[in-house]
C-alpha positions as YAML, in Angstrom:
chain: A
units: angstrom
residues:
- id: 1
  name: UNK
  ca: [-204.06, 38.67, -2.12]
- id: 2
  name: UNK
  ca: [-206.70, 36.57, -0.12]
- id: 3
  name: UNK
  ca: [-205.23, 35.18, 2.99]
- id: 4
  name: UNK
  ca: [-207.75, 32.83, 5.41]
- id: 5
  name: UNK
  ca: [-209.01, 34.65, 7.97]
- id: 6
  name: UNK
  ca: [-209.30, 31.62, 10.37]
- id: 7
  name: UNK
  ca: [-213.20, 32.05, 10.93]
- id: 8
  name: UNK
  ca: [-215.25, 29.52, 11.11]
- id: 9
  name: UNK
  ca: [-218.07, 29.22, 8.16]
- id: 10
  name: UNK
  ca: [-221.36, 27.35, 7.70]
- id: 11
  name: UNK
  ca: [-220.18, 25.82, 4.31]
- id: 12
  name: UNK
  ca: [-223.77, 25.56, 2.97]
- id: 13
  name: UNK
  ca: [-223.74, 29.57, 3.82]
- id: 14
  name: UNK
  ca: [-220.85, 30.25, 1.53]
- id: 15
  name: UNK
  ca: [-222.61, 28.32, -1.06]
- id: 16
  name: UNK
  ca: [-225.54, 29.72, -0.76]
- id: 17
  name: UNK
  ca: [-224.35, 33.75, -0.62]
- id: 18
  name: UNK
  ca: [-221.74, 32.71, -4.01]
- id: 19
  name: UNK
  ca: [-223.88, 30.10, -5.95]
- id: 20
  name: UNK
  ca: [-227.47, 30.28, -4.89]
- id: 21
  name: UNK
  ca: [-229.66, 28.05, -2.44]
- id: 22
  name: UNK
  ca: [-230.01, 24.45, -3.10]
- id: 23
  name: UNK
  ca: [-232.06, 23.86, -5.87]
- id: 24
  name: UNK
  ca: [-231.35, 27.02, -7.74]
- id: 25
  name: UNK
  ca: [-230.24, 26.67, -11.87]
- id: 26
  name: UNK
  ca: [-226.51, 28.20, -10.44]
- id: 27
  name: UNK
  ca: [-226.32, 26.02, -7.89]
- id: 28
  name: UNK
  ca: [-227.00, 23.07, -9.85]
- id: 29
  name: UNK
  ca: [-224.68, 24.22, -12.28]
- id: 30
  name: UNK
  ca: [-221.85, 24.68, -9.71]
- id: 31
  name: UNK
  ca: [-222.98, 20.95, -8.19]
- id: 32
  name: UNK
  ca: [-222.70, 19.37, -11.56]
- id: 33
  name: UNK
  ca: [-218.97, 21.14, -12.28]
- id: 34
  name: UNK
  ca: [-217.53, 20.41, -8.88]
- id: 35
  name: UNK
  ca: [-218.67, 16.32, -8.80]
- id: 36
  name: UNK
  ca: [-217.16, 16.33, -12.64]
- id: 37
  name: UNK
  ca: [-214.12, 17.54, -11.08]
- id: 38
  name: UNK
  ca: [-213.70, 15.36, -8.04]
- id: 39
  name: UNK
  ca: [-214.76, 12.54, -10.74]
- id: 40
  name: UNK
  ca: [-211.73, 13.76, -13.03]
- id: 41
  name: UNK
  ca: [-209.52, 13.90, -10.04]
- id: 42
  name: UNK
  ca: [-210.48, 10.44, -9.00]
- id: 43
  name: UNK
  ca: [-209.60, 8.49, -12.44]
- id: 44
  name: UNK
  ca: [-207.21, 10.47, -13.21]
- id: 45
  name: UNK
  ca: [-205.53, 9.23, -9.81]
- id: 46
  name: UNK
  ca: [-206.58, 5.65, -10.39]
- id: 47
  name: UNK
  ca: [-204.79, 5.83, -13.97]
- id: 48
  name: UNK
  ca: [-201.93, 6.82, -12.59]
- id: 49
  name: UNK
  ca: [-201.95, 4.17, -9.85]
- id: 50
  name: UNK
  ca: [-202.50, 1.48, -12.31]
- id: 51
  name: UNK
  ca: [-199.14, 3.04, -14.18]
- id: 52
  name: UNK
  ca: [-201.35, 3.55, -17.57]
- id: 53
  name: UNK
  ca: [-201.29, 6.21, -20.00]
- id: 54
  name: UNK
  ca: [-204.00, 8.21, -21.12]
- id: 55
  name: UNK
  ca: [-203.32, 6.51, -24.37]
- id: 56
  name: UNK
  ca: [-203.58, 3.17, -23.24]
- id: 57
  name: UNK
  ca: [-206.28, 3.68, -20.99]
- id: 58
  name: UNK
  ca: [-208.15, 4.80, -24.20]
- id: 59
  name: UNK
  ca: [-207.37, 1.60, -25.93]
- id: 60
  name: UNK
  ca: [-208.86, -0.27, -23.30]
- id: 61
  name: UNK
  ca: [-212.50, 1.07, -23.83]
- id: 62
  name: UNK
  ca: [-212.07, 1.56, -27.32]
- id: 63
  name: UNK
  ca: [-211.64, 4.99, -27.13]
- id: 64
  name: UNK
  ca: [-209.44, 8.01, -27.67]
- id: 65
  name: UNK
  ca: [-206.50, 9.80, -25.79]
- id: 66
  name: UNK
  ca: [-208.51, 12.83, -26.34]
- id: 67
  name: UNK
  ca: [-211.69, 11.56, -24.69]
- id: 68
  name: UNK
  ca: [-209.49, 10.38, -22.03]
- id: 69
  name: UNK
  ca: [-207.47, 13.58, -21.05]
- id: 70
  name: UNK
  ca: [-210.81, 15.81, -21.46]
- id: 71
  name: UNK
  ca: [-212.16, 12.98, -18.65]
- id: 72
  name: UNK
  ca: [-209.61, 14.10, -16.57]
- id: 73
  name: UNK
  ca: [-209.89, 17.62, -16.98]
- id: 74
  name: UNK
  ca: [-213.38, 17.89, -15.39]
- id: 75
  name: UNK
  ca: [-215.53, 18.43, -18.87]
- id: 76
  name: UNK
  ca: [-217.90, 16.20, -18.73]
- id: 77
  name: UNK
  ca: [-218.78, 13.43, -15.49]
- id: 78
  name: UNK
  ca: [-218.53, 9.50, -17.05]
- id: 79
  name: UNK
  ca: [-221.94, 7.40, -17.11]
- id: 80
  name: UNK
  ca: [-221.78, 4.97, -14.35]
- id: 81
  name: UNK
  ca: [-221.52, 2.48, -16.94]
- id: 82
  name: UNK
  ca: [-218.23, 4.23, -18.28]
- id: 83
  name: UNK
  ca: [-217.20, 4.54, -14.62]
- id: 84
  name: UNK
  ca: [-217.21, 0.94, -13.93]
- id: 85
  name: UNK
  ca: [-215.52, 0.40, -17.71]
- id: 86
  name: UNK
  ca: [-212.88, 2.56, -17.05]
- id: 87
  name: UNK
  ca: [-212.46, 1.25, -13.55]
- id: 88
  name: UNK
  ca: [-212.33, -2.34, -14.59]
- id: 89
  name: UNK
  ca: [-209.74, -1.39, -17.28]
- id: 90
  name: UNK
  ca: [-207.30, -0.09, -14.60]
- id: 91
  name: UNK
  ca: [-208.22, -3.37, -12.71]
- id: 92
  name: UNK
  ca: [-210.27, -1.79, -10.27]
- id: 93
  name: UNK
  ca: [-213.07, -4.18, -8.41]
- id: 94
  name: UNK
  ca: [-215.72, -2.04, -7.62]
- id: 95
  name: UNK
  ca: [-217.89, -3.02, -4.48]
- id: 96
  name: UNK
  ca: [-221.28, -1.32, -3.88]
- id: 97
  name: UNK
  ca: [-221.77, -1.88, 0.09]
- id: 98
  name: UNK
  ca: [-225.04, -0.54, 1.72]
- id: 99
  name: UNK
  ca: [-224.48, 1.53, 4.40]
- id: 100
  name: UNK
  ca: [-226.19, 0.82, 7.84]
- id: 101
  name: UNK
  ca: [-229.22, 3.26, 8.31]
- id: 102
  name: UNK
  ca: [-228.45, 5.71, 11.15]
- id: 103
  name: UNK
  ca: [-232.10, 5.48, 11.66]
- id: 104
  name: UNK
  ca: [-232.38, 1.63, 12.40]
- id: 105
  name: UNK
  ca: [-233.88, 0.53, 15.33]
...
């Protein structure tokens, strides 16, 4: 059983000893499967929100339950194109806002 051990860790550390450095093929790969999660995690939360089913979410973008619930398990990350689709489906606005530069003068 793994408790926490309350000690404070330089996350990038961790990731580095248990997937490689940054730019490493097992790194990548771990990159890749955690933003497909947090993706998943995000529509499936914004389906729900809307109150639609998987299935009707599907007919929306001419698609399939199936396509929709392996979305939402983390199998594969949307094309922002799809993104914005499945958003705007669930009547979502998206709003791309630039972020000041913390290195303006």
């Amino acid at each position: 059983m793994h408790t926490n051990d309350h000690q404070i860790r330089d996350y990038d550390a961790v990731l580095d000893a248990k997937y490689g450095e940054i730019g490493t093929p097992e790194r990548a790969k771990f990159e890749e499967d955690a933003y497909s999660f947090y993706t998943s995690q995000l529509l499936c939360d914004a389906r729900k929100q809307a109150g639609v089913t998987q299935a009707e979410l599907a007919k929306r973008i001419n698609s399939s339950k199936s396509y929709i619930s392996r979305l939402e398990h983390g199998e594969f990350t949307p094309s922002a194109g799809l993104l914005f689709q499945i958003l705007a489906a669930l009547g979502f606005e998206v709003i791309l806002k630039r972020q000041s530069s913390p290195f303006a003068m």
